[in-house]
C-alpha positions in Angstrom: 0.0 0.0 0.0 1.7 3.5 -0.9 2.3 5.9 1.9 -0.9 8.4 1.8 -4.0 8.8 3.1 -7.0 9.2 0.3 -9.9 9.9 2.8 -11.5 10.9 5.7 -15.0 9.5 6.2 -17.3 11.1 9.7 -20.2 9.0 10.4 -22.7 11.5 10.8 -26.4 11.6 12.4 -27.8 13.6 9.9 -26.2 14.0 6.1 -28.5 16.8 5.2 -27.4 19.0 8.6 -23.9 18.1 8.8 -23.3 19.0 5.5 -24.5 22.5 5.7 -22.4 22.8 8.9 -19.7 22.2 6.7 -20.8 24.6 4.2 -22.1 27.1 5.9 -20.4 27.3 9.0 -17.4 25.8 8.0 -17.2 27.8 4.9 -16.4 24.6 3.0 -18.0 24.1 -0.3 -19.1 20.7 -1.0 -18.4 18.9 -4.9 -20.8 17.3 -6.9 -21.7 14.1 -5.4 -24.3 10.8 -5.1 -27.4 12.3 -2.6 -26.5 9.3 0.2 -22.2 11.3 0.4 -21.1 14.6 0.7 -17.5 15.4 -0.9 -15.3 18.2 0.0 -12.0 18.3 -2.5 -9.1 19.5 0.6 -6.6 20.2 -2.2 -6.5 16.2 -3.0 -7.3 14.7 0.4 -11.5 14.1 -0.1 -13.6 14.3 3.2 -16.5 12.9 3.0 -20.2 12.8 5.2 -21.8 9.1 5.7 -24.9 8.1 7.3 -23.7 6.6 10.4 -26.2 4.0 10.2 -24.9 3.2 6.1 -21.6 3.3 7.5 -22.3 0.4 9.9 -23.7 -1.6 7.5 -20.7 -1.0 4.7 -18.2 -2.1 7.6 -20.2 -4.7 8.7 -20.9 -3.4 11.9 -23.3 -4.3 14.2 -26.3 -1.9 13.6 -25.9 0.1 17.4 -23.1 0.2 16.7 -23.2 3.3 14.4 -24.6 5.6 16.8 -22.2 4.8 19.1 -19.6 7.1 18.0 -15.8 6.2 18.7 -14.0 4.1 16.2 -17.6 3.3 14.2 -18.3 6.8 13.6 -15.3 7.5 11.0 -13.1 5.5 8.2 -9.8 6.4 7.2 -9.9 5.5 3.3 -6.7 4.5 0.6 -7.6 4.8 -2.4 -5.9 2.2 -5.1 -5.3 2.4 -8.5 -6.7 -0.7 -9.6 -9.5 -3.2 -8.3 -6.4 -5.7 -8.6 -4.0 -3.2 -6.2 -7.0 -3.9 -3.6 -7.0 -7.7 -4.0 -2.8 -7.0 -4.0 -3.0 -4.7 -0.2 -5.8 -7.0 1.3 -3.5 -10.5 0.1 -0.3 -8.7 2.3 -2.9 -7.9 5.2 -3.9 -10.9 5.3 -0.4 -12.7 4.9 0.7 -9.7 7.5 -2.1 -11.0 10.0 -4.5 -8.0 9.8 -8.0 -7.7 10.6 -10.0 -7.9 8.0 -13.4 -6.1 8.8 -15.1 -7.0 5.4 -13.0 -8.6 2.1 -12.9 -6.3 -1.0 -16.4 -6.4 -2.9 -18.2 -4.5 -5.6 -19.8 -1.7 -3.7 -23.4 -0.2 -4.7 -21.9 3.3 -5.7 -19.9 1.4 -8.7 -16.3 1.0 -6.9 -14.7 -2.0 -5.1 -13.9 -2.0 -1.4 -13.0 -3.7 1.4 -11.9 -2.8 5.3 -9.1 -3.9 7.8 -8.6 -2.6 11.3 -5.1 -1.8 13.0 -4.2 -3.0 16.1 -6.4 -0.5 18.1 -9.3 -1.0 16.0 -9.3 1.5 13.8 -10.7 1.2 10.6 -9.4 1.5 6.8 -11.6 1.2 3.7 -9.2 0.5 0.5 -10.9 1.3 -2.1 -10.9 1.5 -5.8 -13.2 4.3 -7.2 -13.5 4.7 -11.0 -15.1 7.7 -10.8 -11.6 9.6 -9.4 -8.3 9.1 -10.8 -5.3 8.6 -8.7 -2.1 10.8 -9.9 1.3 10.1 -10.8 1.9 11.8 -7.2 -0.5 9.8 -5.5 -3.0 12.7 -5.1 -6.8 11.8 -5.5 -8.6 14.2 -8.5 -12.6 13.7 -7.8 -12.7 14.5 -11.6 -12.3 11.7 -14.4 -9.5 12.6 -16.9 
């Protein structure tokens, strides 16, 4: 896995709220995105606003577990390059003894993705998105091309 960090994911009660928090009060302006996400471009490191109760269930959480906050209420994110660079990180987690939270899938919003946890629990969605394109750098660009 290369050495960067793709995404930050909040859990959030409320999508529609939090996300004019972060617009509004914030002064953060959000990028065209699926109605179930908000997107905020932070000069190629994406945040990103999930249902906390969606997020449980992509993780494979226990449902109470969502509104629990802690470690359920966010997801550090890696983006890959390729659905076969995910296959590639999760086979060396796996070899490496890693948690793994949920194997890599085809996702409902057209990506593949799967979780592992570090020691403390934290949790990491690798992803491939084909909606974004990874630079040479390593940078995430939310736009195709």
């Amino acid at each position: 896995m290369e050495q960067r960090l793709s995404m930050i994911t909040l859990g959030v009660a409320d999508l529609k709220k939090a996300k004019a928090f972060y617009e509004n009060v914030v002064g953060w302006e959000a990028t065209p995105s699926p109605p179930e996400i908000a997107f905020f471009d932070l000069g190629g490191l994406v945040f990103s606003l999930y249902p906390l109760e969606d997020m449980a269930k992509d993780r494979n959480a226990a449902p109470d577990a969502a509104g629990s906050g802690g470690s359920q209420s966010f997801a550090l994110a890696h983006n890959a390059r390729s659905k076969e660079d995910v296959d590639a990180i999760f086979s060396r987690l796996r070899e490496k003894g890693a948690a793994i939270l949920k194997e890599p899938e085809e996702v409902f919003w057209g990506g593949y993705s799967g979780y592992f946890a570090d020691f403390d629990g934290h949790a990491w969605e690798v992803a491939y998105n084909p909606h974004w394109v990874i630079l040479e750098d390593g940078r995430v660009s939310m736009t195709k091309g």
